[in-house]
Backbone as CSV, one residue per row, in Angstrom:
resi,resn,N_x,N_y,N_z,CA_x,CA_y,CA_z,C_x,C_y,C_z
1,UNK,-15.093,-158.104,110.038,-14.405,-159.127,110.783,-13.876,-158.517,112.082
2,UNK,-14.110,-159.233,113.386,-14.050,-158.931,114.381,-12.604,-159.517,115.058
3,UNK,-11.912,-158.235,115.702,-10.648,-159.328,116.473,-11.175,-159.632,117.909
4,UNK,-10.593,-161.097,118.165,-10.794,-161.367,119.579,-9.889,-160.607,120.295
5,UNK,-10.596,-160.101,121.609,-10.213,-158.961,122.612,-9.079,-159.985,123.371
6,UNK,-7.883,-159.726,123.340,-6.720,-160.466,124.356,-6.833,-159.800,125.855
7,UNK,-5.964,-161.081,126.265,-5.817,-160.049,127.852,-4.553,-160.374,127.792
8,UNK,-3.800,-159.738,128.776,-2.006,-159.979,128.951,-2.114,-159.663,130.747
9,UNK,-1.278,-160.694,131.065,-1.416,-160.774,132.779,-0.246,-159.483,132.733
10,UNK,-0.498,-159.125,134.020,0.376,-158.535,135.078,2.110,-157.966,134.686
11,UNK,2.971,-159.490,134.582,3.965,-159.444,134.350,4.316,-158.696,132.744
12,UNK,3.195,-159.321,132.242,3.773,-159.105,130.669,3.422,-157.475,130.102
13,UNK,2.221,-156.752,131.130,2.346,-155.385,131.231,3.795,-154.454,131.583
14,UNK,3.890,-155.268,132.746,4.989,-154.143,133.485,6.453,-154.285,132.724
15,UNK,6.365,-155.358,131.651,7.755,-156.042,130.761,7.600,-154.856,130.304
16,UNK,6.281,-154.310,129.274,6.671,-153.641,128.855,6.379,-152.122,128.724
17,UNK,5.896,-151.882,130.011,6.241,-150.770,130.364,7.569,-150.417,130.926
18,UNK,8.246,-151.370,131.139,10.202,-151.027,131.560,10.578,-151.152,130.416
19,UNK,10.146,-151.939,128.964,10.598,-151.761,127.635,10.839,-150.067,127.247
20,UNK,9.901,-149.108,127.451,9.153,-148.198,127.154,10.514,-146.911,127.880
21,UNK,9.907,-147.195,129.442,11.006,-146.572,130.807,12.269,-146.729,130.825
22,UNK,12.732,-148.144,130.258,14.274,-148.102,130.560,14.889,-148.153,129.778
23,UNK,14.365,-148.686,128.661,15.445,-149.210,127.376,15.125,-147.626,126.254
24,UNK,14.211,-146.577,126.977,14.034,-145.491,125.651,13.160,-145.896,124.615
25,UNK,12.701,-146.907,124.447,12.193,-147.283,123.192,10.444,-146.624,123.389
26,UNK,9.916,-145.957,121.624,8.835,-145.758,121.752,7.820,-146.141,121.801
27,UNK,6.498,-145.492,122.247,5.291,-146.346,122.177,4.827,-147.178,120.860
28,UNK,5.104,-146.329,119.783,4.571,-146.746,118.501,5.856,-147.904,118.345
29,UNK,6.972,-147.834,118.443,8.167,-149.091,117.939,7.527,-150.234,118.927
30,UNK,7.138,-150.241,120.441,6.981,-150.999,121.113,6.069,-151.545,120.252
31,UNK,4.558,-150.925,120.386,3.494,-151.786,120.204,3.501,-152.239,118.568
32,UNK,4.493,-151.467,117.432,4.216,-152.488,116.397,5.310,-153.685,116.274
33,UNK,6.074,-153.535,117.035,6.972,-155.009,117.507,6.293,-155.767,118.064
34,UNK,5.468,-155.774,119.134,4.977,-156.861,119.377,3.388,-156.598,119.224
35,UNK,2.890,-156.433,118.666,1.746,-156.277,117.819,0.858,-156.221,118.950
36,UNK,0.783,-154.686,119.460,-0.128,-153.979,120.364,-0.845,-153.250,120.360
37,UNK,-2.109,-152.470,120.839,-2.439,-151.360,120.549,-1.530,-150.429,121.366
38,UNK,-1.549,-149.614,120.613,-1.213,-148.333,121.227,-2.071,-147.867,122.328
39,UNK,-3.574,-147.509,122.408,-4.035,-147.215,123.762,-3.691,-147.640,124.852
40,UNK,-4.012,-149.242,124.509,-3.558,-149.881,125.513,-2.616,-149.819,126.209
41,UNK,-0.929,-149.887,125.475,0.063,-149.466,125.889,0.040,-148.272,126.836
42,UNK,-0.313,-147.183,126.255,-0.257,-145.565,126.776,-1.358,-145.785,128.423
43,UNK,-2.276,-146.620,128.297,-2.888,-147.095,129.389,-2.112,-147.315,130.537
44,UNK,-1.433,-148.288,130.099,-0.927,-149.264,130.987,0.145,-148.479,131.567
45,UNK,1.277,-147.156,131.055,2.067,-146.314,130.814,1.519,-145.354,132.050
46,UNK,0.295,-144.927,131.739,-0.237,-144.172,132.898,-0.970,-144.617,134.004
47,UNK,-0.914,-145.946,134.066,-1.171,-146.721,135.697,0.081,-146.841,136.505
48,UNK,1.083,-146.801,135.456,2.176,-147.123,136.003,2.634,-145.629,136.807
49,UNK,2.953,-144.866,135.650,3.011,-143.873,136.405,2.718,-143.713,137.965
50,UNK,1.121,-143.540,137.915,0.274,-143.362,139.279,0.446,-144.332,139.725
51,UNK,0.875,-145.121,139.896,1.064,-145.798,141.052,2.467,-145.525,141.713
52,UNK,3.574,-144.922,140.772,4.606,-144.659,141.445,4.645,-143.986,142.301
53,UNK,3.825,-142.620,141.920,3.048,-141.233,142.812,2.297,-141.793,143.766
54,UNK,1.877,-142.905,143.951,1.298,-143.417,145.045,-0.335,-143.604,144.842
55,UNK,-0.889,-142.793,143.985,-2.246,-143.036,143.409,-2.546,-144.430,143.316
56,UNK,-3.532,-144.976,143.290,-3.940,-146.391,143.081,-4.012,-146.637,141.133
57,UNK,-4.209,-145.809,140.638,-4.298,-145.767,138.857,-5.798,-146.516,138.862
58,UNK,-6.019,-147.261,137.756,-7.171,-147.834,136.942,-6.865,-149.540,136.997
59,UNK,-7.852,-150.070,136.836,-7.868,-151.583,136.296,-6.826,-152.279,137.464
60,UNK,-6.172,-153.386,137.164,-5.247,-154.514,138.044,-3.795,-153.422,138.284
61,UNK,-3.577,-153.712,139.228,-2.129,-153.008,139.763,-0.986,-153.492,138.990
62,UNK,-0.247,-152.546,138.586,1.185,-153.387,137.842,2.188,-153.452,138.955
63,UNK,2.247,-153.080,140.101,3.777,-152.789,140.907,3.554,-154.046,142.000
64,UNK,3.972,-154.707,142.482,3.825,-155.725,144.016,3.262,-154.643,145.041
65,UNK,3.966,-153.493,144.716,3.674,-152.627,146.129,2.063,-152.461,145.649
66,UNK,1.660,-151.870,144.862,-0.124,-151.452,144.714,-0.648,-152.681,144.575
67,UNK,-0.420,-154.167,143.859,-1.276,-154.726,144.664,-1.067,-155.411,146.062
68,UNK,0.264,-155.060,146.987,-0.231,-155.433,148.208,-1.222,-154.624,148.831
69,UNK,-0.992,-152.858,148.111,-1.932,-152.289,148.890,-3.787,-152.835,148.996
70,UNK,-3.749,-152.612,147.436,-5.120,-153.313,147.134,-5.643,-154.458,147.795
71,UNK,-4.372,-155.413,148.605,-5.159,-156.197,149.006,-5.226,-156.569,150.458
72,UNK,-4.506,-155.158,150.882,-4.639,-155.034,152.101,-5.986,-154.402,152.598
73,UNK,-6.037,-153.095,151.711,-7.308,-152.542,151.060,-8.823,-153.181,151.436
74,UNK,-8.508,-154.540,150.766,-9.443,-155.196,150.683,-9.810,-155.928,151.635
75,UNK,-8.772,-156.348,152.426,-9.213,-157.030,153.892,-9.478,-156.056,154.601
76,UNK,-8.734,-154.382,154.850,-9.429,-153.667,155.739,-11.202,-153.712,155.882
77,UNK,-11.670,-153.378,154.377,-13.292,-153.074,153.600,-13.593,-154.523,154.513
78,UNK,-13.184,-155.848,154.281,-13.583,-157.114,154.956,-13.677,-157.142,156.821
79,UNK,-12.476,-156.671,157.178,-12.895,-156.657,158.276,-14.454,-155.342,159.023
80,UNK,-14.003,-154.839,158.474,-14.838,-153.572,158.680,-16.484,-153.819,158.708
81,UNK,-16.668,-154.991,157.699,-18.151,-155.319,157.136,-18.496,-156.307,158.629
82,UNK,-17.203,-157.068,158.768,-17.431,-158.043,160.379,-17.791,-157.445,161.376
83,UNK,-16.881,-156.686,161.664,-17.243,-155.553,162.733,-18.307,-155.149,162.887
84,UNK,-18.797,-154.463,161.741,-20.406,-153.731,161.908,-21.316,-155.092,161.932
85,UNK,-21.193,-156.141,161.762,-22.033,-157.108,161.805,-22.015,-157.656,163.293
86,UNK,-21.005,-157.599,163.864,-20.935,-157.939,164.995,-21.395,-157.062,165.887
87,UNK,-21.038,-155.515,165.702,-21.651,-154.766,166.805,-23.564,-154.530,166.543
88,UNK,-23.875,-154.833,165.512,-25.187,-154.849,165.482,-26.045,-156.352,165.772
89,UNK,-25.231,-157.196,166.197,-25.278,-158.877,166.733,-25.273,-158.278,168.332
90,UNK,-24.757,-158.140,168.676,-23.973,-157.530,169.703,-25.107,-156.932,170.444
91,UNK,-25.708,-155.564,169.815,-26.611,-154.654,170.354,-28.738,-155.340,169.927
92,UNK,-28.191,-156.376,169.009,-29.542,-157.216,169.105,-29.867,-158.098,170.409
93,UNK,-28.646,-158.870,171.005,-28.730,-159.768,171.820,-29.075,-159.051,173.120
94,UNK,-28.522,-157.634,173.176,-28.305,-156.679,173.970,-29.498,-156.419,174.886
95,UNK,-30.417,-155.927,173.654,-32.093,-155.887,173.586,-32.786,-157.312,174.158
96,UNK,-32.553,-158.492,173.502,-33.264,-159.798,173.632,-32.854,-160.218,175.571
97,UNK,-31.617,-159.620,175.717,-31.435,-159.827,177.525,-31.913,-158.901,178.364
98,UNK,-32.679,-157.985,177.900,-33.556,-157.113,178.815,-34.882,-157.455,179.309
């Protein structure tokens, strides 16, 4: 018998990774209180981390600050793709007016 794979958004990670950080409480008390895996937890534990250090970590950002970065990130990669599309628009038309 197979369990269905859950997901838990954003907020309900970083709950309880400050469960973990602030209140002292352990990984194993956390996750068999609210009926977690443990990897997962310890996962989520060490994204957090790295992202404090400033690292980007693994998977969805838990902090506001890493994903604004990420999605600043992501418009830089966006503009960047315009740009080169444009300067090679640019240097086609360049050619076609000679």
């Amino acid at each position: 018998m197979s369990r269905k794979r859950r997901s838990f958004d954003t907020e309900f990670k970083l709950q309880v990774v400050k469960m973990i950080k602030d209140q002292g409480l352990s990984v194993g008390q956390v996750c068999r209180d609210m009926s977690l895996g443990e990897t997962a937890v310890r996962r989520w534990l060490a994204q957090f981390e790295a992202e404090l250090q400033g690292q980007s970590g693994i998977g969805k950002p838990l902090t506001a600050e890493q994903q604004r970065i990420r999605a600043l990130e992501a418009e830089v990669r966006r503009l960047r793709e315009d740009n080169d599309i444009l300067k090679k628009a640019s240097a086609f038309f360049a050619r076609e007016m000679k």
